[in-house]
C-alpha positions as CSV (number, residue, x, y, z in Angstrom):
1,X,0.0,0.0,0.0
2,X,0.9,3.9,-0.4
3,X,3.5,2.7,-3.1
4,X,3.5,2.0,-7.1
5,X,4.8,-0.8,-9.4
6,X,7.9,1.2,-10.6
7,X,9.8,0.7,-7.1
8,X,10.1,-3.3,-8.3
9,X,11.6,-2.8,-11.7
10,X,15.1,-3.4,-10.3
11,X,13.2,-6.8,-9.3
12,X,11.5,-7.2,-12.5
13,X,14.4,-7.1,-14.3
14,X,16.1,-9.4,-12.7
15,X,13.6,-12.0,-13.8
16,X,13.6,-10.8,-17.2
17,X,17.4,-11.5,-17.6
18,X,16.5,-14.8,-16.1
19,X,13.7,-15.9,-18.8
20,X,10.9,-14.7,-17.2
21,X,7.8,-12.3,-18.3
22,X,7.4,-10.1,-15.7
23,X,3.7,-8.2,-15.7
24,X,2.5,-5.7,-12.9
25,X,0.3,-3.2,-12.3
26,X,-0.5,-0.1,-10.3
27,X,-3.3,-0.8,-7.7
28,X,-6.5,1.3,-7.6
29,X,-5.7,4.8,-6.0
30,X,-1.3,4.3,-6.3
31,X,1.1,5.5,-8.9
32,X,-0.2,6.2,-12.6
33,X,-3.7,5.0,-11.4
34,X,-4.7,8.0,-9.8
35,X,-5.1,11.4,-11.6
36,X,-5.3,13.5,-9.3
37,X,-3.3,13.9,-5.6
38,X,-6.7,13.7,-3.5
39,X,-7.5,10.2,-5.3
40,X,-4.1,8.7,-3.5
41,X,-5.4,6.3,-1.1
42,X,-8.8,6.2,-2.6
43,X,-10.0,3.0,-4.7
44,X,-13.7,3.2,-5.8
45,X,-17.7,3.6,-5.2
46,X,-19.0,0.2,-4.3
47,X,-17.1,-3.2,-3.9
48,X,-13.5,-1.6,-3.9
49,X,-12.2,-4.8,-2.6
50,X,-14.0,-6.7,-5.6
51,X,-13.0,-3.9,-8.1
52,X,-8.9,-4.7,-7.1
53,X,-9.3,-8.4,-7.5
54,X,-11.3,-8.2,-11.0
55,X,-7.9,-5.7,-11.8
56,X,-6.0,-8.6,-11.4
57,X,-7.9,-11.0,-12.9
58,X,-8.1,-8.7,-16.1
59,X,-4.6,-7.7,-16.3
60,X,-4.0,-12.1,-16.2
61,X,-6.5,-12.3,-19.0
62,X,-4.6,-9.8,-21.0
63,X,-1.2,-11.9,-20.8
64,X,-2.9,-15.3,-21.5
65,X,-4.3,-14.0,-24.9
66,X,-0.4,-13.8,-26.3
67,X,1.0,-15.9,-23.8
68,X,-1.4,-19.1,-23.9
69,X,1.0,-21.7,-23.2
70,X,3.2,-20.0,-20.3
71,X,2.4,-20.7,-16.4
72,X,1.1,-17.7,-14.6
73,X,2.9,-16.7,-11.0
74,X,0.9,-14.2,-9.1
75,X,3.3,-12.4,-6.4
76,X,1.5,-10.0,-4.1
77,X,3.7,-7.8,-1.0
78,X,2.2,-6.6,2.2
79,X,-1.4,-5.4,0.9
80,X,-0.7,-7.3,-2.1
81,X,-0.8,-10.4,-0.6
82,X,-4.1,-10.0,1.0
83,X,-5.4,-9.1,-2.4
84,X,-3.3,-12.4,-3.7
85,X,-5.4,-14.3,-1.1
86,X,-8.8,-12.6,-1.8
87,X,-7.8,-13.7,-5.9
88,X,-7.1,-17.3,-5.0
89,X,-10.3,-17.7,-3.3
90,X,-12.0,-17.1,-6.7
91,X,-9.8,-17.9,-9.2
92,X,-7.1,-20.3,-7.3
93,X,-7.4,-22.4,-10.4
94,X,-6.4,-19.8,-13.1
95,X,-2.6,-19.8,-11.8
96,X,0.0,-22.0,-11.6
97,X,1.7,-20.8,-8.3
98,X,0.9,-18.0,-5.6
99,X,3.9,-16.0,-3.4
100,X,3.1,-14.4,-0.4
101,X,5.0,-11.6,0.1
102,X,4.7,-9.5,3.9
103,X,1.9,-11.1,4.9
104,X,0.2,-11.9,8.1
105,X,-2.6,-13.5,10.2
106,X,-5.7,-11.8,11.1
107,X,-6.2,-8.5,12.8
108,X,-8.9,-9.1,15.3
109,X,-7.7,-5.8,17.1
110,X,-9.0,-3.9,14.1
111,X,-12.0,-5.3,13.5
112,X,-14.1,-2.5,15.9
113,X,-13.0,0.1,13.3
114,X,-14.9,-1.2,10.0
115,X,-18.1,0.0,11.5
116,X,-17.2,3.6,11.5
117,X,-15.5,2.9,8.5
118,X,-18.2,2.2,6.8
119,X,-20.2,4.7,7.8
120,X,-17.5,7.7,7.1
121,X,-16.7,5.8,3.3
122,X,-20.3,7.1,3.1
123,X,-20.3,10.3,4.3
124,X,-16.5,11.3,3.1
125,X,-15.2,8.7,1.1
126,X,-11.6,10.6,0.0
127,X,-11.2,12.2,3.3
128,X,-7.5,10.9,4.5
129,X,-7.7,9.4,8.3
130,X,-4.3,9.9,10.2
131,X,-6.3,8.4,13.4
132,X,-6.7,5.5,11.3
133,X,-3.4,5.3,10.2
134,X,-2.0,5.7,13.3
135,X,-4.1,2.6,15.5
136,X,-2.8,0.5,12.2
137,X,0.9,1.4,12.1
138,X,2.1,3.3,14.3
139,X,3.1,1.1,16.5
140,X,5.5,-0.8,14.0
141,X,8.4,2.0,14.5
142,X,8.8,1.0,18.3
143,X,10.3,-2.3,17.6
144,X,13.4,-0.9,16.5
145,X,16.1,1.0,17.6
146,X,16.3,3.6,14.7
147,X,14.9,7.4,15.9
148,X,13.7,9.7,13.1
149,X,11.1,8.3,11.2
150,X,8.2,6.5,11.7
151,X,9.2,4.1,8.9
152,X,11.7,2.7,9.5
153,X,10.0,-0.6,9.9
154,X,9.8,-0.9,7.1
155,X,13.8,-1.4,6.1
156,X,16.9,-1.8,7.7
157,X,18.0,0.0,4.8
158,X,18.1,3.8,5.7
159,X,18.5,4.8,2.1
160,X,15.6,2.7,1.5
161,X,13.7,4.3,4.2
162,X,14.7,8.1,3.4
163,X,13.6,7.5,-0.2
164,X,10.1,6.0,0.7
165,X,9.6,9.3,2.9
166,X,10.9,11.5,0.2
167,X,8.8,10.4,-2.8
168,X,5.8,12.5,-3.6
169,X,3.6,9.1,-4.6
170,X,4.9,6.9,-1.5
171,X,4.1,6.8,2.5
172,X,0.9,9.0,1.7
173,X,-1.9,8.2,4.6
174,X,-5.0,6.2,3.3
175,X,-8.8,7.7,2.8
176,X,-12.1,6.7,4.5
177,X,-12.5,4.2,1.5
178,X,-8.9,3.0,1.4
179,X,-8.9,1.6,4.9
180,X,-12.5,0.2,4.5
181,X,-11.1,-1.6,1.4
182,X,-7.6,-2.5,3.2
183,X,-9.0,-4.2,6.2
184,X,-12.0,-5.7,4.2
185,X,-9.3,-7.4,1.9
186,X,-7.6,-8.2,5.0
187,X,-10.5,-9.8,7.2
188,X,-11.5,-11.7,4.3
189,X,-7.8,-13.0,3.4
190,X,-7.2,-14.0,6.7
191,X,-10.7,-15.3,8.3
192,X,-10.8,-18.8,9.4
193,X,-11.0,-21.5,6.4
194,X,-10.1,-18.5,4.2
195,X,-7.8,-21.0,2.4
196,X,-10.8,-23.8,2.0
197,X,-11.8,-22.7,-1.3
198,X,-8.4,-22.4,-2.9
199,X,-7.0,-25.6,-4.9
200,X,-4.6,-27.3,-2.4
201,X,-2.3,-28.5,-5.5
202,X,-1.6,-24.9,-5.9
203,X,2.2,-24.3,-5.2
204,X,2.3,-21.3,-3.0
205,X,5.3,-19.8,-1.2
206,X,5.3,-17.9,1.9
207,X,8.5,-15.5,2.0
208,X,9.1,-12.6,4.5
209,X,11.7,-10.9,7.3
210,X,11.6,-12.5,10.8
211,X,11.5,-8.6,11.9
212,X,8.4,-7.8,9.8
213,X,6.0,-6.1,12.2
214,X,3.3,-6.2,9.6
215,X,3.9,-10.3,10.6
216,X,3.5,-10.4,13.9
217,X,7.8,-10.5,14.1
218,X,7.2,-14.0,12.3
219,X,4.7,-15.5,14.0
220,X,1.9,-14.2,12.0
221,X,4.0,-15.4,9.1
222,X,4.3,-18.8,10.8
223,X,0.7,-19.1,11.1
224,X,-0.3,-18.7,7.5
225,X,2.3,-21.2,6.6
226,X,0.7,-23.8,9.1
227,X,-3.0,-22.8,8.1
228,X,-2.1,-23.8,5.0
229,X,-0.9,-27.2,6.1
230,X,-3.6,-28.0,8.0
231,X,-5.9,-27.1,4.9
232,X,-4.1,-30.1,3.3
233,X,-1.7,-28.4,1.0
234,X,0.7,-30.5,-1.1
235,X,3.3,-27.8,-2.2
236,X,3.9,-25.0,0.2
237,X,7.1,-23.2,1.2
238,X,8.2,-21.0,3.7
239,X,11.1,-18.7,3.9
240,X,12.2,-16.5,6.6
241,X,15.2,-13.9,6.5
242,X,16.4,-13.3,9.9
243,X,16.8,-9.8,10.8
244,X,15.3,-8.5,7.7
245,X,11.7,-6.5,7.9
246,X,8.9,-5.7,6.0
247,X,10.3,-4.8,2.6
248,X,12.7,-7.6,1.7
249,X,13.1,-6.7,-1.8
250,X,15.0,-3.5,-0.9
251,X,17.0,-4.4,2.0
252,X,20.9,-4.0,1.6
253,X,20.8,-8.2,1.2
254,X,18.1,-7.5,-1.5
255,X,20.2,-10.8,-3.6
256,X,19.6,-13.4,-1.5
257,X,16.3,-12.7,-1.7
258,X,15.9,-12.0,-5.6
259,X,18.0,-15.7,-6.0
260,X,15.2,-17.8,-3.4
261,X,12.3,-16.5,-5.3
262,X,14.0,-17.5,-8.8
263,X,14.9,-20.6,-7.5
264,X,11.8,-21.1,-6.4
265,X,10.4,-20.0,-9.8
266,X,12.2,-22.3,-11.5
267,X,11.4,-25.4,-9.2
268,X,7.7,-25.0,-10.0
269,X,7.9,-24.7,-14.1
């Protein structure tokens, strides 16, 4: 969330040099989605949660018309991979292998706010809530050490961090609707049985830093991994990166990474 597809291309390349077709898109209210500045943070009227998951399943269609024959990853990150796990639910069977990026179990603690929610996407759907945004995150920054910024959960890379701050179209705080659509993605990614309806042939990796607040520090990551167990799964993975936090695609060992999810890649062709 509060990001756009551009801050992967470093990623995206990578894959590319390695054989891969590598597809992405800006999400509903993020990067050249939006535009205007006030629609940051803002998806849609109605279903917003069903409006981002039909974006993904168009945006699949698209590449299967000229790409027929070639297997279809789907890799979501932090909100991402709640709105991988919303996608799975419906079309699980449409892909060949899912990767969970940043991703945690359920938020029970947040669940008194979608009420109001609700109620203010109504009345003032675009107005940004800092009260929101602070109950969500703002206790991340206190694991760690760092002083300064209130991000710097996110990285143990300060460039990283100072550059996330910086940019005009990153770190901007949700609207009414963008939180109601966040935690609705979120509740239903993460309910109980939310993995029931989702083929359990489907290869799905698991990948995030054991200092990941977003993850309960790992244990939220843990959980996923086992809930997919118990649904029966027969081809699940999941990797850990000690020390590392939420955005292991930019941290200073950003490699390591970028080799474990080709390899993985390449196991599942």
């Amino acid at each position: 969330m509060a990001e756009f597809i551009d801050r992967y291309d470093d990623f995206a390349r990578y894959l590319s040099e390695n054989q891969f077709l590598v597809v992405g898109n800006d999400h509903l209210g993020h990067g050249n989605s939006v535009a205007a500045v006030e629609d940051r943070g803002y998806f849609s009227k109605g279903n917003g949660k069903q409006h981002v998951i039909e974006d993904i399943k168009k945006l699949h269609d698209l590449i299967k018309i000229d790409y027929p024959h070639l297997p279809y990853f789907l890799m979501g990150h932090s909100m991402g991979s709640f709105i991988v796990r919303n996608f799975l639910q419906q079309y699980g069977d449409t892909i060949d292998g899912a990767i969970l990026m940043g991703t945690s179990g359920p938020k029970p603690e947040l669940n008194f706010i979608l009420s109001p929610l609700t109620l203010l996407n109504k009345i003032s759907p675009k107005t940004r809530n800092p009260l929101v945004d602070k109950l969500a995150f703002g206790s991340f920054s206190s694991y760690f050490e760092e002083t300064g910024s209130d991000f710097n959960w996110l990285s143990k890379n300060q460039q990283n961090v100072a550059w996330y701050e910086e940019h005009p179209q990153t770190g901007f705080i949700f609207t009414n609707n963008g939180f109601l659509t966040l935690f609705t993605l979120l509740n239903d990614g993460t309910k109980k049985g939310w993995a029931t309806t989702i083929p359990t042939e489907l290869p799905i990796l698991v990948i995030s830093g054991d200092q990941d607040p977003v993850g309960g520090m790992g244990k939220g990551v843990r959980k996923v991994f086992h809930e997919l167990e118990d649904a029966q799964f027969t081809d699940i993975t999941l990797c850990t990166y000690p020390e590392l936090r939420h955005e292991i695609l930019m941290e200073d060992s950003y490699l390591l990474v970028y080799q474990d999810l080709l390899n993985w890649l390449n196991r599942h062709l």
